[in-house]
N, C-alpha and C positions, 0 to 999 in steps of 0.2 A: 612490407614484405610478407609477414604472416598472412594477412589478407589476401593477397594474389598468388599465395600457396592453397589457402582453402578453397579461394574459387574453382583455380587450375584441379584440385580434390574431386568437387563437386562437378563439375563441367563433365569429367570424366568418368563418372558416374554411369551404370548400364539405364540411360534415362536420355529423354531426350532434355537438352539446356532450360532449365526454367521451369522444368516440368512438376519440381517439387514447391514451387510458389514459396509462400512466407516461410517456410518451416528449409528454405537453403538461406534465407535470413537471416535467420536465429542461428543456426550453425554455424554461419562466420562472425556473426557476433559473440557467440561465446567460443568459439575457437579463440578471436581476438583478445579480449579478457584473459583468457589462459594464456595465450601465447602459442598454442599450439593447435597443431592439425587432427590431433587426437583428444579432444577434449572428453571431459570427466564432469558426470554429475556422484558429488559425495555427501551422505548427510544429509537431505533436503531436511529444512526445518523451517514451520511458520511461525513464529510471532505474535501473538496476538494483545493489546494492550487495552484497556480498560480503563474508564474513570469517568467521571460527573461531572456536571456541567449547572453553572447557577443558571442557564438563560431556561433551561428545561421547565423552572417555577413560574415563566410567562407563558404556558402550556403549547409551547412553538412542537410538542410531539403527542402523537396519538396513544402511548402510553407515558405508565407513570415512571416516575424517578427509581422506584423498587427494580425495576426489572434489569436493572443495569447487575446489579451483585447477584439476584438471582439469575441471570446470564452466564455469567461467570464461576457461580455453584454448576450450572447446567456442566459449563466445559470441565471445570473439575472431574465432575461426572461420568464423562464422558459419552455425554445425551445429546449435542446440539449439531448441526449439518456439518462445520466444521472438523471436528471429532470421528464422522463417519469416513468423510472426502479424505480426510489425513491415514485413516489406517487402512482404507481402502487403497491408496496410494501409497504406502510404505513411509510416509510424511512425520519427522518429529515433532509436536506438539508442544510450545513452550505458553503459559497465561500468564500476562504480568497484569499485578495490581499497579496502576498509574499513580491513581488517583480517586479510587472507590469511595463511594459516601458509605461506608459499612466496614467493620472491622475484621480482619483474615487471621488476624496473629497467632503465632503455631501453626497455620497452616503451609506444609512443607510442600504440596503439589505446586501453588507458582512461586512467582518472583517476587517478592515483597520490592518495590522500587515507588511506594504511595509518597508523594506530595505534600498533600492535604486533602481532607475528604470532600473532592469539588472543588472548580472552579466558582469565581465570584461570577457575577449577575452582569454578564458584558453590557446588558443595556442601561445601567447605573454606574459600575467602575471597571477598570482594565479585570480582567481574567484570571489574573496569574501576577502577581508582585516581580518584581527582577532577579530577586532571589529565588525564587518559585521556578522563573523560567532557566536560571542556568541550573539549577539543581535540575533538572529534565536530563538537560546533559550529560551532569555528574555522575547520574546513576544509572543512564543508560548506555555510555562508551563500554563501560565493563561488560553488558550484559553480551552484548555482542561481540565481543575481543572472546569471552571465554566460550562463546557458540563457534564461532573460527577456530580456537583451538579444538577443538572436537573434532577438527577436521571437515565441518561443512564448508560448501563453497557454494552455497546456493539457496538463498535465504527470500521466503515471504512474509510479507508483514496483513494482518489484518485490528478490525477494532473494535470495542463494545464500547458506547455509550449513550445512553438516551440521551439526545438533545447535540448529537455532534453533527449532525447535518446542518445547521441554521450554525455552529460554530465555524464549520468546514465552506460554507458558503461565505459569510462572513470572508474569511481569508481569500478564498479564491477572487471575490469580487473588489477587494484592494490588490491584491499582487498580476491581476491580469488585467486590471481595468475597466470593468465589463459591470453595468449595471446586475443590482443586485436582482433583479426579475430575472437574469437570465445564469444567474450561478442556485437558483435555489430550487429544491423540489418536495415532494409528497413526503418522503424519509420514509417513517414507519406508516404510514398509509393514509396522510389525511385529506381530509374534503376538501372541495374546491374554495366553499367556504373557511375551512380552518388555513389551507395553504395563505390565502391570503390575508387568513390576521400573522401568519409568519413572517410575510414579507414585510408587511406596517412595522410591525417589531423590527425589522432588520435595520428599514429605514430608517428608523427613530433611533435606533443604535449607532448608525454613520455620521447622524447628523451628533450626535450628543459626542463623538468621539472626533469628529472632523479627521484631517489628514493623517496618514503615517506615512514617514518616510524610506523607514526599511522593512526586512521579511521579518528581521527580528523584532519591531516594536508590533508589526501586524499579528505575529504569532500571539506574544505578549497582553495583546491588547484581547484578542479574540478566540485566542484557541484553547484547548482543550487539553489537558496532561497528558491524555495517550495518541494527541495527535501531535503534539510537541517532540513528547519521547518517541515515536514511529520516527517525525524527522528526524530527530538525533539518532536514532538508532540506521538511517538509511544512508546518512553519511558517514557514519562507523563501518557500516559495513562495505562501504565505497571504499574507504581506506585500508579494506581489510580485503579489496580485491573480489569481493565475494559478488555474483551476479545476483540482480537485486529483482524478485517481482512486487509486483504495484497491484495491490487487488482494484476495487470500485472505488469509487467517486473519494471517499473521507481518506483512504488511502493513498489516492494520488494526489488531494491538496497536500497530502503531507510533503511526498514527494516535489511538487510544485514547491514550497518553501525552500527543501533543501536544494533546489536547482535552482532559485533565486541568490540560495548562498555560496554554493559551489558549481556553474551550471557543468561543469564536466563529468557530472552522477551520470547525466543521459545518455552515457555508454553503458553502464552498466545496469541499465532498466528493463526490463518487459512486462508491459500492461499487460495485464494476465485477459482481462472483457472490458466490455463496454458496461457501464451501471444503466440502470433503464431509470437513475435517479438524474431526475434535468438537473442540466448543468457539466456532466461528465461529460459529455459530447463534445461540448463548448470548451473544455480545459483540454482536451485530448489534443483539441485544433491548435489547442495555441501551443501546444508541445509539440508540435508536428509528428504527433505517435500511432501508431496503429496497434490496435489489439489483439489480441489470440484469439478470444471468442468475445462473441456475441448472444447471450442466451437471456436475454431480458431478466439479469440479475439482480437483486439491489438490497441483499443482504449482508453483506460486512462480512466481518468475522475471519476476515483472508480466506472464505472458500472462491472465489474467485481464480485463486492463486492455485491452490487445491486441485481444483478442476482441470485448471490447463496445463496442470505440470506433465503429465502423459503426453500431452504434443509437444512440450518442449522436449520433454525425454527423448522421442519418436526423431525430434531436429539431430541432438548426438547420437540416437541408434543408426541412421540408416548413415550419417557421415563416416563415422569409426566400421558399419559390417557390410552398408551394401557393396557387390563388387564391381570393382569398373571394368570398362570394356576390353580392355586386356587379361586383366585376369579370368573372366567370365568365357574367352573368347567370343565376343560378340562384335558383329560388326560397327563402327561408326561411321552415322553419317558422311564422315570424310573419306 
């Protein structure tokens, strides 16, 4: 019913039908979510989660292991692209330490939610013990229960870790099926030569771990602390109502898990771009999702999210002020 209230909204709009393209999409989508015809963005806030990775010691990235915490110092900072795109957009900035190979303690700017410092070495053993990975859970439901209380209702997630693109591949290429040549890409910029000693590594990863059955044993086996906690924290915030953006490529495997485990999250999703990181293309298809932008991105960090939140804003501005053809006195087509 709400749905063919918004359209009948939008229809009548001083516009001719369709003429606002994707952005009458996203209006009935989050009208739907709300329940209402007059939807509210309140609070936007991203997310951003952090941590190391053992596979990073097989040099699968074009930098070293250091740059993950001094990343993280940067957003403290308040230095890094993120950081600009959020206060430039009126955006809450939240850092959580995941799983940092480096020690935060007393520091009150993020979220202490650390693990252990790194994942283990997926091409030698699983990633993450089972303990490991429901403690993901444990400490991320809360984080985003008490970001809802706040009154957000519109949350982005993004990620910091050297070495989580060959993590995030990994996952994508058991939960969709898809040879591992076609879930992996360059990450932080390597050669055509180094790309392909990443693939060999991956392969040799698959083969040394053979089948998994579920999204959980695949997470478990292969992923990363702050790509674990993004998916827990994306179905928390599914349950907490809250419309969910998806930045690039490490951001939507994450998402891809939690809609292996829930798939009714893909109401409440919008891919913020396309990542110009191969692979993202191929996982978009098989969620049958279409993006906001397309800006040959493939920096992380939820500026993805950042970026396109002005068009999503633009989807509830002109729903809630522009005027339809009655109030405008303007003629309709009819």
């Amino acid at each position: 019913m709400i749905k063919k209230s918004l359209q009948h909204k939008i229809d009548f709009k001083t516009k001719p039908i369709g003429s606002l393209g994707f952005l009458e999409e996203l209006a009935i989508q989050i009208g739907i979510i709300q329940n209402t015809t007059t939807p509210t963005l309140i609070n936007p806030t991203i997310v951003v989660f952090a941590a190391d990775h053992g596979i990073a010691k097989e040099g699968v990235s074009a930098y070293p292991q250091e740059v993950t915490f001094q990343m993280v110092m940067n957003f403290l900072n308040g230095g890094a692209a993120i950081n600009v795109f959020s206060v430039q957009n009126g955006i809450q900035l939240k850092i959580v330490d995941a799983g940092v190979n480096y020690n935060f303690d007393g520091d009150t700017r993020l979220i202490h939610s650390k693990i252990a410092y790194g994942t283990q070495n997926f091409l030698r053993h699983e990633a993450m013990s089972c303990i490991e990975f429901q403690s993901c859970f444990d400490k991320t439901e809360p984080i985003i229960q008490s970001i809802a209380k706040e009154g957000c209702n519109v949350i982005g997630f993004g990620e910091m870790g050297i070495g989580n693109t060959s993590s995030a591949s990994m996952i994508m290429s058991y939960l969709c099926n898809l040879p591992i040549e076609q879930c992996t890409g360059k990450g932080t910029g390597l050669s055509k030569e180094q790309l392909n000693k990443k693939i060999s590594i991956l392969k040799k990863a698959q083969e040394f771990h053979g089948n998994k059955d579920t999204p959980q044993e695949v997470l478990q086996t292969f992923g990363g602390f702050e790509i674990v906690q993004m998916c827990a924290a994306m179905m928390e915030a599914y349950k907490n109502n809250l419309l969910i953006l998806v930045d690039g490529f490490i951001a939507s495997v994450a998402f891809l898990a939690a809609y292996k485990i829930n798939p009714q999250i893909i109401s409440h999703a919008i891919f913020c771009h396309l990542s110009d990181e191969n692979g993202h293309k191929n996982l978009l298809n098989y969620l049958n999702a279409r993006t906001v932008l397309n800006l040959n991105m493939r920096l992380g960090e939820g500026t993805g999210c950042a970026v396109a939140y002005p068009i999503i804003k633009s989807a509830i501005s002109f729903l809630n002020n522009m005027a339809s053809f009655e109030d405008a006195g303007v003629a309709n087509k009819n």
